[in-house]
N, CA, C and O of each residue as an XYZ file, in Angstrom:
588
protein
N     -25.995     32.628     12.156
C     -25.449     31.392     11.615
C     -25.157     31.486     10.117
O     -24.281     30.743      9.676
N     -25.908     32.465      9.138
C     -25.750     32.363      8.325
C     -24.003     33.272      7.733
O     -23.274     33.040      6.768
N     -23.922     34.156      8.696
C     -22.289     34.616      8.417
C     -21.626     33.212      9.019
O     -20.487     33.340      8.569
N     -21.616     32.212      9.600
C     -20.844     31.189     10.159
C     -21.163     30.531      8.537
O     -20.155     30.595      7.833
N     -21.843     30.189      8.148
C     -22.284     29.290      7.056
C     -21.249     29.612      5.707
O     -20.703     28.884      4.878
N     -21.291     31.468      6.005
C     -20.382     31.811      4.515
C     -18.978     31.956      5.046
O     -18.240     31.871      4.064
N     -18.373     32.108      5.969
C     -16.946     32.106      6.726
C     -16.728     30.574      6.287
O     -15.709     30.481      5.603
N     -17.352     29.404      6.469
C     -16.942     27.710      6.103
C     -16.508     27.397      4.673
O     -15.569     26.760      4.195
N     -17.887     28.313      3.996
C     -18.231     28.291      3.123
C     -16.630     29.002      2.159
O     -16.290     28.666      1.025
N     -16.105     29.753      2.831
C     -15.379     30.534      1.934
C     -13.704     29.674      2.134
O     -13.051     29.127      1.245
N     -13.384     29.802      3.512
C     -12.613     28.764      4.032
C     -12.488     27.317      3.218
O     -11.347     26.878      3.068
N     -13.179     26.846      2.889
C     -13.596     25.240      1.869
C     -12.907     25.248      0.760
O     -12.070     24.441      0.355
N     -13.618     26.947     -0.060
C     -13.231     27.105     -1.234
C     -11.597     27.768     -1.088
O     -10.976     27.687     -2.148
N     -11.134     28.150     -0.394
C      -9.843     28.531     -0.235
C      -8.886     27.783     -0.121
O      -7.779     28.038     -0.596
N      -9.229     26.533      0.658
C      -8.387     24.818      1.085
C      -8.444     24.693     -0.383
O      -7.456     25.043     -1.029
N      -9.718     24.133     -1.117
C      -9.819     23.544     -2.428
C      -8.976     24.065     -3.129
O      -8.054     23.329     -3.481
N      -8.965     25.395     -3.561
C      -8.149     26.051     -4.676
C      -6.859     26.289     -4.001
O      -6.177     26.848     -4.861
N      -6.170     26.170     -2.951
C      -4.598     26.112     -2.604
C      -4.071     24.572     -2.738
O      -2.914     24.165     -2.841
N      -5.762     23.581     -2.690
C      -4.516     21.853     -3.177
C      -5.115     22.215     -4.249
O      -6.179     22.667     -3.826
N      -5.118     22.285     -5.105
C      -5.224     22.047     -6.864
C      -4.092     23.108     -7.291
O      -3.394     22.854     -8.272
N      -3.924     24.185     -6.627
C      -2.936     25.091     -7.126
C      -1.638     24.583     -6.492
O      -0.674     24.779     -7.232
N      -1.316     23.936     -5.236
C      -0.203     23.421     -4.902
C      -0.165     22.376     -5.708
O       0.973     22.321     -6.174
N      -0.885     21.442     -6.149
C      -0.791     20.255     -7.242
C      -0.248     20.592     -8.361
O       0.502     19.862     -9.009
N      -0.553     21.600     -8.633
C      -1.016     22.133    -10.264
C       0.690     22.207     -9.854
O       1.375     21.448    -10.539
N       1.352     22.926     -8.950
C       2.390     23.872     -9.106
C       3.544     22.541     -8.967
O       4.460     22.515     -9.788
N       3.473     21.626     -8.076
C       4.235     20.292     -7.582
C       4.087     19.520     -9.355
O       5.081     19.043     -9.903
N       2.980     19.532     -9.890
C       3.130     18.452    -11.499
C       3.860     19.424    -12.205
O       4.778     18.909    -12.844
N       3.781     20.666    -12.323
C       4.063     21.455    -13.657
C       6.011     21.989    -13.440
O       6.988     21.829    -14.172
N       5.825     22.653    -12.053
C       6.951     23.359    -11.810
C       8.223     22.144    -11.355
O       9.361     21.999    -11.803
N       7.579     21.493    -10.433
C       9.250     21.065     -9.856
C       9.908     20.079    -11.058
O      11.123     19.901    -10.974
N       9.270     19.500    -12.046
C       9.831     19.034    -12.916
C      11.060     19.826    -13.474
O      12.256     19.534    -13.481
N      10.512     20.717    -13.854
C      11.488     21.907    -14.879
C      12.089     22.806    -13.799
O      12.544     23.855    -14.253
N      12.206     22.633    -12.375
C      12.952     23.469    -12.169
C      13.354     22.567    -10.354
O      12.666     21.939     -9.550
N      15.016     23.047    -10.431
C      15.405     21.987     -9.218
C      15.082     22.758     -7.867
O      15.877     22.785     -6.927
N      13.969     23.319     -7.859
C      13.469     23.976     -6.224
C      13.068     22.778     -5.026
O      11.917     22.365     -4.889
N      14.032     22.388     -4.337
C      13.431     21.170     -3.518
C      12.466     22.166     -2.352
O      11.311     21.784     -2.164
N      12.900     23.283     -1.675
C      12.135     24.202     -0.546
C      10.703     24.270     -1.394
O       9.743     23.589     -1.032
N      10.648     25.032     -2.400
C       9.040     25.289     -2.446
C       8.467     24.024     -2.511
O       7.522     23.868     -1.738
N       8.823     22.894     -3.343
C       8.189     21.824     -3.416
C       8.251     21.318     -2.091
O       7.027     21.335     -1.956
N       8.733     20.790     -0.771
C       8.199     20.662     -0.076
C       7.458     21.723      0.779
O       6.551     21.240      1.457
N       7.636     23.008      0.893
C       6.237     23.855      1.173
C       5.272     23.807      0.500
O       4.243     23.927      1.165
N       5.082     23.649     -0.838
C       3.959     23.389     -1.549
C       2.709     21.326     -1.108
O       1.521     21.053     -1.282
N       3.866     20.528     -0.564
C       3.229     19.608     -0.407
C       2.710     19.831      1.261
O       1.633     19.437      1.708
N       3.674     20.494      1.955
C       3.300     20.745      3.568
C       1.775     21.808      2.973
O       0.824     21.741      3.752
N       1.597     22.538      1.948
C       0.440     23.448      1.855
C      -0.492     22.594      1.411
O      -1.500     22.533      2.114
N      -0.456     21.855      0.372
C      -1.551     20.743      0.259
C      -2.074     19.845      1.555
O      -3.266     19.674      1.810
N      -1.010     19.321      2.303
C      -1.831     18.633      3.322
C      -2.259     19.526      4.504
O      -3.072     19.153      5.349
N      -1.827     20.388      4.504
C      -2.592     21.208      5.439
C      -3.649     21.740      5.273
O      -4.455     21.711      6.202
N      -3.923     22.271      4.278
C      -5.157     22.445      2.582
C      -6.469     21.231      3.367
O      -7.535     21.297      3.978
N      -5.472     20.161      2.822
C      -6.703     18.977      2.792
C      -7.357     18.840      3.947
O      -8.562     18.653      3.776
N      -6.845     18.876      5.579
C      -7.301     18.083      6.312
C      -7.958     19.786      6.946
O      -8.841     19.746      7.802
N      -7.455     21.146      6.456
C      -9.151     22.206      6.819
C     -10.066     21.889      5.787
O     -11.283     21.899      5.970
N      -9.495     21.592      4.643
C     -11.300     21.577      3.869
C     -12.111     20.304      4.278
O     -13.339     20.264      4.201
N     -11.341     19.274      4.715
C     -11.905     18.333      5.145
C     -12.770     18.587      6.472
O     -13.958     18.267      6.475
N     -12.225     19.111      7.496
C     -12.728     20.350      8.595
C     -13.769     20.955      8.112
O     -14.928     20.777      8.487
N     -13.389     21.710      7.243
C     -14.502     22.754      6.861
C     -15.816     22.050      6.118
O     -16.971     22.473      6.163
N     -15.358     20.919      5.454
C     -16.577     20.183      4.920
C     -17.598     19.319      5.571
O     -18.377     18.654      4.888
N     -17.620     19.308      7.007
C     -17.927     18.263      7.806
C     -18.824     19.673      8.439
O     -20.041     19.544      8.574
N     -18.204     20.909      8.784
C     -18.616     21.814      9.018
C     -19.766     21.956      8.057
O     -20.878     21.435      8.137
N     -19.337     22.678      7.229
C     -20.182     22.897      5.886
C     -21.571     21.720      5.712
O     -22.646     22.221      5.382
N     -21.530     20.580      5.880
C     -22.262     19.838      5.731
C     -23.605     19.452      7.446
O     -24.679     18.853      7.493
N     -22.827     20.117      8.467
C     -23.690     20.388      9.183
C     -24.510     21.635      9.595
O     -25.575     21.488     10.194
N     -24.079     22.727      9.316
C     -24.680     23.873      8.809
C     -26.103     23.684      7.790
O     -27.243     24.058      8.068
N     -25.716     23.096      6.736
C     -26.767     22.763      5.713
C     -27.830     21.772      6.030
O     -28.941     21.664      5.509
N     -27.259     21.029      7.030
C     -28.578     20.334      7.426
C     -28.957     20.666      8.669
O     -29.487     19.782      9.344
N     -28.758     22.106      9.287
C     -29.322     22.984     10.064
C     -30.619     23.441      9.607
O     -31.805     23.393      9.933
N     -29.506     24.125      8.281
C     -30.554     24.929      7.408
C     -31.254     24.236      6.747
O     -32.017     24.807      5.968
N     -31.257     23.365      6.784
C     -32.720     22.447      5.334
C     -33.628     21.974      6.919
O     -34.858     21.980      6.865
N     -33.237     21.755      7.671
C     -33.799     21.405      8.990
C     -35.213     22.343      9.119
O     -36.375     21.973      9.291
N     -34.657     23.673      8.969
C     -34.703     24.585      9.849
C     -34.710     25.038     11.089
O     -35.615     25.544     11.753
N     -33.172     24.710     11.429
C     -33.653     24.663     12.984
C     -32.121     24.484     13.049
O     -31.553     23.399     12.931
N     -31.345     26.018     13.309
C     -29.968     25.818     13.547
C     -29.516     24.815     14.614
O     -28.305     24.612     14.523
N     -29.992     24.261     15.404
C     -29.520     23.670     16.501
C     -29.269     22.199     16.103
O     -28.615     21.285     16.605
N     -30.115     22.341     14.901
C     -30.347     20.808     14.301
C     -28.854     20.808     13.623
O     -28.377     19.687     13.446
N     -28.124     21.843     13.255
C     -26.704     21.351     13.274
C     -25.628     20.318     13.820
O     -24.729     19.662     13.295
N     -26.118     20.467     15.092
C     -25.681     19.210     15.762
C     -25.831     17.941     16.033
O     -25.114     17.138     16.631
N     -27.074     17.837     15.409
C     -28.091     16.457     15.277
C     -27.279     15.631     14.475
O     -27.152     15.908     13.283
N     -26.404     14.120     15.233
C     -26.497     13.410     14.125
C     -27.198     13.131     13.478
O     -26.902     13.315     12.298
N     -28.105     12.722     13.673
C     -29.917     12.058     12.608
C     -29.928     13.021     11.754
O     -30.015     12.590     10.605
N     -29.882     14.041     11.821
C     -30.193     15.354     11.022
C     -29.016     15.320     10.195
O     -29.149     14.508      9.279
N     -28.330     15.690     10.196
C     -26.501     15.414      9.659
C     -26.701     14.414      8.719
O     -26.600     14.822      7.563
N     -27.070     12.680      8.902
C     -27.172     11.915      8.525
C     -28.167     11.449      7.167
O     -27.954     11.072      6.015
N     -29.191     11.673      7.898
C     -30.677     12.131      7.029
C     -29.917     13.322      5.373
O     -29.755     13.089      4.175
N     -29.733     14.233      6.049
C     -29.418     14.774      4.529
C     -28.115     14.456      4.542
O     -27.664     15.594      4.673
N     -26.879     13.541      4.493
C     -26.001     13.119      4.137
C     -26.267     12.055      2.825
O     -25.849     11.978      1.670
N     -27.165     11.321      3.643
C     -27.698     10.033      2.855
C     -28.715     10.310      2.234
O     -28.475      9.595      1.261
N     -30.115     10.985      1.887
C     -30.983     11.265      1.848
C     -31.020     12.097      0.829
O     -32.244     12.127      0.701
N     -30.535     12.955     -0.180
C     -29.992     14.222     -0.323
C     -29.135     14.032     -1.575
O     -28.334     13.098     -1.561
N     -29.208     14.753     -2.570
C     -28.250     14.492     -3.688
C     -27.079     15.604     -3.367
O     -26.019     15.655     -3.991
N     -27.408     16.395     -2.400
C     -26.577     17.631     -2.006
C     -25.947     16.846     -1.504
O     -24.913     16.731     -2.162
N     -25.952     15.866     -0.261
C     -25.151     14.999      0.882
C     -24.536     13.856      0.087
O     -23.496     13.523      0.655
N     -24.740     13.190     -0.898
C     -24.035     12.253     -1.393
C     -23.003     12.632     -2.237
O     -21.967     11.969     -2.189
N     -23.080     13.507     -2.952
C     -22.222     15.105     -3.746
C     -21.378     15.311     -2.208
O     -20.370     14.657     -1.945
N     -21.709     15.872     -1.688
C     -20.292     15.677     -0.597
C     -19.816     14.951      0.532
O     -18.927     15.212      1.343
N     -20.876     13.632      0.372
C     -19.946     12.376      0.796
C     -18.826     12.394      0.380
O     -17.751     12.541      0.961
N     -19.247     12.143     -1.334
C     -17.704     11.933     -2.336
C     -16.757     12.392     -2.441
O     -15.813     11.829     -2.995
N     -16.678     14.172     -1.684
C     -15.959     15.306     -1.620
C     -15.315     14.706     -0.361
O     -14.158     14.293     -0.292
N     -16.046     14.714      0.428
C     -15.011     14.124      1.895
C     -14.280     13.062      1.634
O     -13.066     12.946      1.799
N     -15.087     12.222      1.192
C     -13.975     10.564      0.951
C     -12.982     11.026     -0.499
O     -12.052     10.269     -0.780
N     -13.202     12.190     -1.324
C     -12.511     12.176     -1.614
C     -10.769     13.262     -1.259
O      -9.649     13.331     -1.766
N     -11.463     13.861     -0.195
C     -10.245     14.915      0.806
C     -10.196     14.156      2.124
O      -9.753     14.664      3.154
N     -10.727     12.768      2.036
C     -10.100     12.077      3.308
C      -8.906     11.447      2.203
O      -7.731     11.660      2.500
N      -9.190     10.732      1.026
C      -7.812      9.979      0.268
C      -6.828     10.831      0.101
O      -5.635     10.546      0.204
N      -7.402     12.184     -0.231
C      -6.005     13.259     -0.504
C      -4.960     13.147      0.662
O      -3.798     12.788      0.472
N      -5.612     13.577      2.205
C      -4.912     13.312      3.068
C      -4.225     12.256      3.065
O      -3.019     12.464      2.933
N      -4.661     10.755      3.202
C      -3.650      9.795      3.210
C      -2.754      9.662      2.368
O      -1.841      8.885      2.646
N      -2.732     10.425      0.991
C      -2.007     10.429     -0.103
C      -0.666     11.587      0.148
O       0.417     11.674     -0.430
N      -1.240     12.357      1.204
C       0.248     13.641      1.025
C       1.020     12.428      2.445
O       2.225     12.372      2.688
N       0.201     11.803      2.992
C       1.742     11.035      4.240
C       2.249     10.478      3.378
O       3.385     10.553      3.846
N       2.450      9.690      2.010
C       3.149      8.789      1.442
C       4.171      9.112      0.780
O       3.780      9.878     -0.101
N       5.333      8.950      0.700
C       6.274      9.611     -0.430
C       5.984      8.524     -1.641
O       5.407      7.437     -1.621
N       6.517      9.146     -2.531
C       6.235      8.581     -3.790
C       4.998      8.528     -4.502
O       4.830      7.852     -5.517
N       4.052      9.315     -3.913
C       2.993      9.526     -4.745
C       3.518     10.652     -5.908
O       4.411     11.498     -5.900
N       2.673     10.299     -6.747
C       3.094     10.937     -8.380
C       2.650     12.684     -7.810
O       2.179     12.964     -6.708
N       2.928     13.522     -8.782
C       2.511     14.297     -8.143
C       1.090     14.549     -8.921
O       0.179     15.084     -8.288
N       0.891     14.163    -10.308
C      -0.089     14.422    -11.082
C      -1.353     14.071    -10.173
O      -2.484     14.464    -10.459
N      -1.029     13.222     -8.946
C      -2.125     12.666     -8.009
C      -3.312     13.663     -7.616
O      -4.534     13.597     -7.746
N      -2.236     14.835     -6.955
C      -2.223     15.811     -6.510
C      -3.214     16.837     -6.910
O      -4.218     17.235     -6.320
N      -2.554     17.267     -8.370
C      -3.269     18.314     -9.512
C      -4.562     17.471     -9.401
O      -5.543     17.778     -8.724
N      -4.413     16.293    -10.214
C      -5.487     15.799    -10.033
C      -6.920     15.725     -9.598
O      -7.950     16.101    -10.158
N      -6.679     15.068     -8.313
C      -7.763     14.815     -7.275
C      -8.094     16.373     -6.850
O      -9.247     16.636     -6.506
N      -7.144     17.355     -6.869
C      -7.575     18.765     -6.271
C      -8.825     19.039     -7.403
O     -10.011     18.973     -7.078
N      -8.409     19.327     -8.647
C      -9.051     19.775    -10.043
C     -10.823     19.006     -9.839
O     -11.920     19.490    -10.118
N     -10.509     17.875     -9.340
C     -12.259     16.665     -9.291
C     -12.802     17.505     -8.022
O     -13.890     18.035     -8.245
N     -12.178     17.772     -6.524
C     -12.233     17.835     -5.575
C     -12.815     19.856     -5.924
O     -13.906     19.969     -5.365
N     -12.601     20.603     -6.287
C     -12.730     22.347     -6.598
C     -13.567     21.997     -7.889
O     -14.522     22.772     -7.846
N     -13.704     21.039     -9.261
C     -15.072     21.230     -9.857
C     -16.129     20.405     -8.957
O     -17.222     20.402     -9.524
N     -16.143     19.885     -8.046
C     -17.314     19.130     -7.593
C     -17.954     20.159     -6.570
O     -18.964     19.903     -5.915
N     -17.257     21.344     -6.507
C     -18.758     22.610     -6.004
C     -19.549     22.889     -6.740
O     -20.708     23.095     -6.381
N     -19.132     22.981     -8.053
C     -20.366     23.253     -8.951
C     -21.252     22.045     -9.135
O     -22.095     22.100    -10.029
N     -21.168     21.078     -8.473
C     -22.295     20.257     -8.175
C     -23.133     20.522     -7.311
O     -24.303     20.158     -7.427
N     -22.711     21.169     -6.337
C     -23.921     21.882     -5.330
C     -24.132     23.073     -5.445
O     -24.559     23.774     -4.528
N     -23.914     23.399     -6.378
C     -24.260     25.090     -7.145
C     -25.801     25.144     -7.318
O     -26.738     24.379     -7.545
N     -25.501     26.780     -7.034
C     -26.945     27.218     -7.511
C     -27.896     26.877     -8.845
O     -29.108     26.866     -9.058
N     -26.786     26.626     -9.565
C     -27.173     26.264    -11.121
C     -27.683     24.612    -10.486
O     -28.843     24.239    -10.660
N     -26.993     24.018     -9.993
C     -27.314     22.664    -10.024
C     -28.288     22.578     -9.368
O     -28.846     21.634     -9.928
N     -28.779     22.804     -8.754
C     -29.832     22.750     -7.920
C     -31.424     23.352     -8.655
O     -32.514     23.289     -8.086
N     -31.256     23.725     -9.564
C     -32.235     23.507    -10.410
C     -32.840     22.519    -11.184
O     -32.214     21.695    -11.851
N     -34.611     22.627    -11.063
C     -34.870     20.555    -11.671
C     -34.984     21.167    -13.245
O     -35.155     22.275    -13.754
N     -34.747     19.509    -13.797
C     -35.035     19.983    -15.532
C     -34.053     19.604    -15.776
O     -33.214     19.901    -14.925
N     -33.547     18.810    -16.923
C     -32.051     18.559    -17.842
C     -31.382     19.268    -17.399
O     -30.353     18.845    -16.872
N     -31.651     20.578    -17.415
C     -30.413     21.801    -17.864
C     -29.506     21.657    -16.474
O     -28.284     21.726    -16.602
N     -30.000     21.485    -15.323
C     -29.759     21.609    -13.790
C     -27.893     21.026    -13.712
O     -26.971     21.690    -13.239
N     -27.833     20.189    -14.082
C     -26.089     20.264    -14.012
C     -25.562     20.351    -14.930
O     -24.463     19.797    -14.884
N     -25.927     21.068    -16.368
C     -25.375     21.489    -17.040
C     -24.549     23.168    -17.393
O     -23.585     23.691    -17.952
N     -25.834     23.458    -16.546
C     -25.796     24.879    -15.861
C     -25.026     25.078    -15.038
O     -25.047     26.255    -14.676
N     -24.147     24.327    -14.416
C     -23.472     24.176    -13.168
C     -21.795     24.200    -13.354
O     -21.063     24.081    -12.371
């Protein structure tokens, strides 16, 4: 389970950094340059982006409360799931991550969203791992500063 844990794990971070880099690329590039194809492959890559890391984070978040369980099976446990969702400064740290790659999703169906939306919410959405970083997870002031 623990190669399943880093396959999610890596998958997450790969969604994250393709919407902040499709954002990044939709605010910076299509301004200054009249490419309508990449810009809509770049927004078809963001929402496709969003709704695996969103996948992968639901994943990711039951894995971990396997493992804090101890007891891989407890993966499947809602109560267990729940318990460290709510319970958990790790689980409320990626409540916010989901609700905030569930808004991304509803944000790529809309036309006329800005695109700075995009860059944006990706940039909050790829630094909010280093909230469940190893650094962070240390007690003492320093613990999310380190992060």
């Amino acid at each position: 389970m623990i190669a399943t844990l880093a396959a999610v794990r890596a998958v997450h971070f790969a969604s994250l950094m393709l919407i902040w880099g499709g954002g990044a690329f939709l605010l910076l590039l299509r301004s200054q340059l009249d490419l309508k194809l990449p810009a809509l492959l770049a927004s078809k890559a963001v929402k496709s982006a969003a709704a695996l890391a969103l996948v992968t984070g639901l994943l990711w978040l039951a894995l971990v409360a396997g493992r804090m369980a101890g007891d891989w099976n407890l993966a499947r446990d809602p109560a267990t799931i729940r318990m460290v969702a709510l319970g958990t400064r790790f689980g409320h740290i990626w409540l916010a991550r989901l609700a905030g790659l569930a808004l991304l999703l509803v944000l790529t169906m809309w036309r006329g969203v800005p695109d700075f939306m995009f860059a944006i919410l990706g940039a909050l959405l790829l630094g909010s791992l280093g909230l469940t970083s190893h650094a962070a997870a240390s007690n003492g002031p320093f613990g999310l500063v380190l992060a």
